[in-house]
Structure formats: structure tokens, C-alpha cells
C-alpha positions in Angstrom: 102.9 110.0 90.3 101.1 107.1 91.5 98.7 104.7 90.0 95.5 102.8 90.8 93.5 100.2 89.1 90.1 99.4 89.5 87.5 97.2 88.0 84.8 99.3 86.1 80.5 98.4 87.0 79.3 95.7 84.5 77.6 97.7 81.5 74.5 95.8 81.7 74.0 97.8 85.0 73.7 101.4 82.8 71.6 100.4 79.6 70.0 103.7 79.7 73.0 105.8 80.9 75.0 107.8 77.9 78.0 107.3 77.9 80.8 110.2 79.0 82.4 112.0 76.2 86.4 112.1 77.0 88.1 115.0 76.0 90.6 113.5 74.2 91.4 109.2 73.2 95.1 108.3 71.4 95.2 104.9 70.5 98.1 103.4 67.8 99.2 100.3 66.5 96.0 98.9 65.3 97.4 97.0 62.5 94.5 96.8 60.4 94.9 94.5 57.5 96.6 91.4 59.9 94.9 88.6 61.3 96.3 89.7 64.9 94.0 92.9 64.8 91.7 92.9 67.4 89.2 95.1 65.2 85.9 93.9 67.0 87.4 94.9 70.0 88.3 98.1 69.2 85.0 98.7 67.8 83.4 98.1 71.0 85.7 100.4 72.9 85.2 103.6 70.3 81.2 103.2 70.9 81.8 103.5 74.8 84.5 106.2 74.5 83.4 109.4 72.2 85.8 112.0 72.4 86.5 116.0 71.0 90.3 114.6 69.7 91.2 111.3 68.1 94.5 110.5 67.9 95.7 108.0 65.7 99.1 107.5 67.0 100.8 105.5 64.1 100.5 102.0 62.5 96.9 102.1 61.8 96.9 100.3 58.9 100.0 97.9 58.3 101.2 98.0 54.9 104.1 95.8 55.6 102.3 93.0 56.0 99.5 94.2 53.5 102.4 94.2 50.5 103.1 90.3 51.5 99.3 89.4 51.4 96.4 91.3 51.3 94.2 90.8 54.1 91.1 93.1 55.1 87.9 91.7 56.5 84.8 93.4 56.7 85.4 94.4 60.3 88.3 96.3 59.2 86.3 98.4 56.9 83.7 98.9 60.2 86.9 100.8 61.9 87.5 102.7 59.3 83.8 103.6 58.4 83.5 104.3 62.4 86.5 106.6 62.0 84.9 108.7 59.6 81.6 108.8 61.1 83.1 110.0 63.7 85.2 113.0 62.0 81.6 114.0 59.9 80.4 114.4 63.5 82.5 116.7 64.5 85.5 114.7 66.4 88.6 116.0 65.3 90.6 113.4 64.7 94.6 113.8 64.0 96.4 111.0 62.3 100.4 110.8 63.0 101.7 107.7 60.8 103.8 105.0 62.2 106.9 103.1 60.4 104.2 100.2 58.9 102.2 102.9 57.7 104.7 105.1 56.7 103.5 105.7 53.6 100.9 108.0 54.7 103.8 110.5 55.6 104.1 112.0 52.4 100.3 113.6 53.1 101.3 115.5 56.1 99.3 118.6 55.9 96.5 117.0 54.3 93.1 115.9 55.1 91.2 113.0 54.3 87.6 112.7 55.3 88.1 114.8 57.6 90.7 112.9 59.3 94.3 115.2 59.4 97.6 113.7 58.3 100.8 114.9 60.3 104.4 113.8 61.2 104.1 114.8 65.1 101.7 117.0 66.8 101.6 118.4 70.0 98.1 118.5 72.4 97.5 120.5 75.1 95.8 119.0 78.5 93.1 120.7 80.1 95.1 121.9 82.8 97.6 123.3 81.1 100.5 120.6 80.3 101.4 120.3 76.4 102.0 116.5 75.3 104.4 115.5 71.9 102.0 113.0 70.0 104.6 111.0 68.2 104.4 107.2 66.6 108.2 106.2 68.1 110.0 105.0 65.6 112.6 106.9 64.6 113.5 106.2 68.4 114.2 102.7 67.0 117.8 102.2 66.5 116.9 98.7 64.5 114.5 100.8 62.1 116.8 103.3 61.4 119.9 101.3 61.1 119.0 97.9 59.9 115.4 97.9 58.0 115.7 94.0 57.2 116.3 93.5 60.5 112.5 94.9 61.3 111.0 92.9 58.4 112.6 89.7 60.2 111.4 91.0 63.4 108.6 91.4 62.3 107.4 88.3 60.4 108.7 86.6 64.0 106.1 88.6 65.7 103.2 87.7 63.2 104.7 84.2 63.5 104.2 84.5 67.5 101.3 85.9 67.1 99.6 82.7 65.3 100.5 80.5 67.2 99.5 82.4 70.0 96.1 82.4 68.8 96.6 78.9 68.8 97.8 78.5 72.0 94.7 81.1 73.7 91.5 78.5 71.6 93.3 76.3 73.6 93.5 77.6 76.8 89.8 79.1 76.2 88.2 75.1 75.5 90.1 74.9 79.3 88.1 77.7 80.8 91.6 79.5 81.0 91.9 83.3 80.6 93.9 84.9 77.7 97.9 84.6 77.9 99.9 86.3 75.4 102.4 84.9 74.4 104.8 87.6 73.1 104.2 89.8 76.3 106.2 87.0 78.3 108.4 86.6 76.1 109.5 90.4 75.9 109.1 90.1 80.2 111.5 87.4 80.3 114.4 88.6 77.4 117.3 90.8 79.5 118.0 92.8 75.8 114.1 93.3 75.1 113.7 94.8 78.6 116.6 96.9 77.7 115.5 97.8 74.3 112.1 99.1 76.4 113.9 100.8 79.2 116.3 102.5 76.1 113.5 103.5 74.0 111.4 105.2 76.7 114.2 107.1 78.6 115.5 108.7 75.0 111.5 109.2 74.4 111.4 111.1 77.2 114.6 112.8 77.0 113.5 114.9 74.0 110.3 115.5 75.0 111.8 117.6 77.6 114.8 119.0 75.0 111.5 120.2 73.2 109.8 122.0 76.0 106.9 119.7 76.4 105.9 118.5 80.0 105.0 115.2 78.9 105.0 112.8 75.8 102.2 110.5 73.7 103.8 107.5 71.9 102.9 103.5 70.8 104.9 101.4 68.2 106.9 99.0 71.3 103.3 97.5 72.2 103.9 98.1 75.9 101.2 100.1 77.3 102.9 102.5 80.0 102.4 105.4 82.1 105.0 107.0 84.1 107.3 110.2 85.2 110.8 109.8 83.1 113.5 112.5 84.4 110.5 115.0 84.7 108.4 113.7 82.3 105.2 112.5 81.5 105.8 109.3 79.5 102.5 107.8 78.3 102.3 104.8 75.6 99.3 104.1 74.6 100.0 100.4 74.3 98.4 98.6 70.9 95.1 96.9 69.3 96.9 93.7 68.4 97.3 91.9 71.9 96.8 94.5 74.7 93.5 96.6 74.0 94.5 99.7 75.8 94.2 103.3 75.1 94.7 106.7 76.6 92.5 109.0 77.7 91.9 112.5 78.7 88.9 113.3 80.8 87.1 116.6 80.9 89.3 118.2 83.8 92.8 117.1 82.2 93.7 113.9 84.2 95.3 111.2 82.0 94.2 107.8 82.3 95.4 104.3 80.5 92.1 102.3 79.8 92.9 98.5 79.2 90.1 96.8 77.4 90.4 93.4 77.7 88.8 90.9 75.5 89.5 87.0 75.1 90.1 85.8 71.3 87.4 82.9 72.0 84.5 85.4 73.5 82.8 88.0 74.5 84.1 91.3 76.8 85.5 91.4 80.0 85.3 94.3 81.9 87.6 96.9 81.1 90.4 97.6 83.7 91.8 101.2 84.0 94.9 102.7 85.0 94.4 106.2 86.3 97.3 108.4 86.6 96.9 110.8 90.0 99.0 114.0 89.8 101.7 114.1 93.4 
């Protein structure tokens, strides 16, 4: 499979063209209810991308860090209002709760506004291949084995992720694009490279064990789309740092949309990754 970015035509250029309906967006790891959540973003990219199937693809809403302190600004409610508008119009939307939001698991069969609840689902491509929509975690060894360990983990990250934000105003009073911290970090650590590499090959793995020809995941933050031992392996990436998404046009080729956006400004256009069958 091979890949090929491209920089999309400034939007000013199409005020009066509508906008294409995808067949089907995943997006995970939103983390709404943190300071790191890049809500307006994402708000932006939903208006530009109306779809037939939403998937939430775990962590929408962190309750980890929502049990600590409660955080939820008024652009957090937008996202969940424009979720719902969306499933009243007719969007099917399929929500498949991550290990912050793991809490939502024990609704799995039911629906709320519209908006399904389940464990893992499986979506089938226009041209035929059928994709296991999972969150990831319980590919984790470190959330299965050693929950404190993830807590700490993950107060490091929200602590990384502040002063990151503190680090970006800076660079943005320099004219400097946005730099994210935590993504060179996890480049430049041997056993976070490792833990990647790990997590997507047993992704992968039983994808295949299952029968499926590919795989839908988030919850490592790494945005990714590539053949594994036969396999499709797609991550959608996250709404905290990266701003990317996946995305099924209207004759079944997969695409990973990055929508960039600096912390000090407006939009950027978005770059996308488009995945070309061999």
C-alpha cells in the first residue's frame, strides 16, 4: 500500500461549494472534559466532514481526569450538542468506549440520543473489506496489568501536555509553527517506540485471528495507516495534539485526514493521508 500527501485548496476558494458527505468518519480520543482537548478544532472539522456512520472510537469523554477535577467548557457541550444534531439527522453514529471512558461499557446495547453504545463493532467498506472498530486498550499490557501505573502515566501526560501549551504561546509570539512536545518525546524513547510497534502488530494479529481484512483503533495517540502481516491497520490518531481522523469516501478508499490547527490561532489547511490500494 502506498501513501501520498497533499495540501487541500484554501476553503475561502469554495464558499458556495457543499461540502462532500463521506461515507463513513472514526475519530477517538477526544478527551472532552481536559484542558488539552482541542474541542474548537474538532468542531470545525465535523462541519466540513458529514458522514452516513460516526464512529466514536473510545475516550470521548475522560472520566479519569473528570473524577480529579471537573472541567467542561462550553465548547465541550458544542461537540456534544453537534453529536446529537447529527444522529437526529439521520447519521448513524456508533460509540465504542475507551479505558478513560470506560464507564460507558456497561450500556453496550443501548442507545442514547440516538447515539449506540458497544464494546467492538465491525464496519464494512464499500468495496467489500470488513474493519474491527475497537478503542485498543485491552491491547495495553500496562492497563491490564498495572492500572496505577496508567493513572501515573497519565497525570505525566496531562503534565506534558501543559507545559506544552506553554511552550507552543511561545513559539506562536515567535511566528513559529506548533511543536508537540509529547510526539518527540514518544519519537525519541527506544521502549515507547517498542510499546507502539508491540501494540500495533498484536492489533493486527487478531484482527486477522478474527477474519477481518483490516482493523479501526485510537487510544496510543499515533495516527497511522499501514498493511500489518496482511492487514489493514488504521489508527485514527486523537483530538488532544494531532487533529486527525479517518475517513471513508463514497467508493471505499480509506483516507487519514490530519487537521491541523495552532493553539494560538486560526486553521491551517488540512493535510491528508490517502491510502492507495497495490
Amino acid at each position: 500500500m502506498a501513501f501520498r500527501q497533499h495540501q487541500l485548496p484554501d476553503e475561502s476558494s469554495k464558499e458556495c461549494e457543499p461540502a462532500p458527505r463521506y461515507r463513513a468518519v472514526f475519530i477517538s480520543d477526544l478527551h472532552l472534559g481536559t484542558p488539552g482537548c482541542q474541542a474548537a478544532a474538532l468542531l470545525e472539522f465535523l462541519r466540513h466532514h458529514t458522514c452516513d456512520s460516526l464512529y466514536l472510537v473510545g475516550d470521548i469523554v475522560d472520566g479519569w481526569q473528570l473524577r480529579r477535577r471537573w472541567f467542561w467548557p462550553q465548547l465541550h457541550n458544542d461537540v456534544v450538542q453537534k453529536l446529537l444534531r447529527q444522529a437526529r439527522k439521520g447519521c448513524r453514529i456508533v460509540f465504542v468506549p475507551g479505558n478513560h471512558d470506560e464507564f460507558a461499557r456497561a450500556f453496550e446495547g443501548h442507545s442514547f440520543g440516538g447515539i449506540q453504545v458497544v464494546n467492538e463493532a465491525v464496519h464494512t467498506t464499500a468495496d467489500g473489506r470488513s474493519l474491527w472498530v475497537i478503542h485498543g486498550d485491552y491491547f495495553d499490557g500496562v492497563i491490564q496489568c498495572a492500572k496505577w501505573l496508567a493513572y501515573l502515566g497519565d497525570n505525566l501526560y496531562e503534565f506534558s501536555l501543559k507545559l506544552n501549551r506553554y511552550l507552543n504561546s511561545l513559539r506562536a509570539r515567535a511566528g513559529l509553527p506548533y511543536w508537540s512536545l509529547s510526539a518527540y518525546l514518544k519519537g525519541k524513547v527506544k521502549k515507547a517506540l517498542n510499546y507502539v510497534t508491540d501494540f500495533e502488530e498484536a492489533v493486527a494479529a487478531e484482527a486477522l485471528r478474527r477474519g477481518h481484512q483490516g482493523v479501526v483503533c485510537g487510544h496510543i495517540h499515533r495516527a497511522e495507516m499501514r498493511e500489518i502481516g496482511g492487514v489493514l491497520y488504521c489508527n485514527d490518531g486523537d483530538w488532544v495534539e494531532s487533529c486527525t481522523a479517518l475517513i471513508e469516501h463514497r467508493d471505499g478508499r480509506l483516507e487519514l485526514v490530519h487537521w491541523h490547527q495552532h493553539l494560538a490561532g486560526g486553521f491551517t489547511a488540512p493535510v491528508r493521508q490517502e491510502g492507495v490500494s497495490a
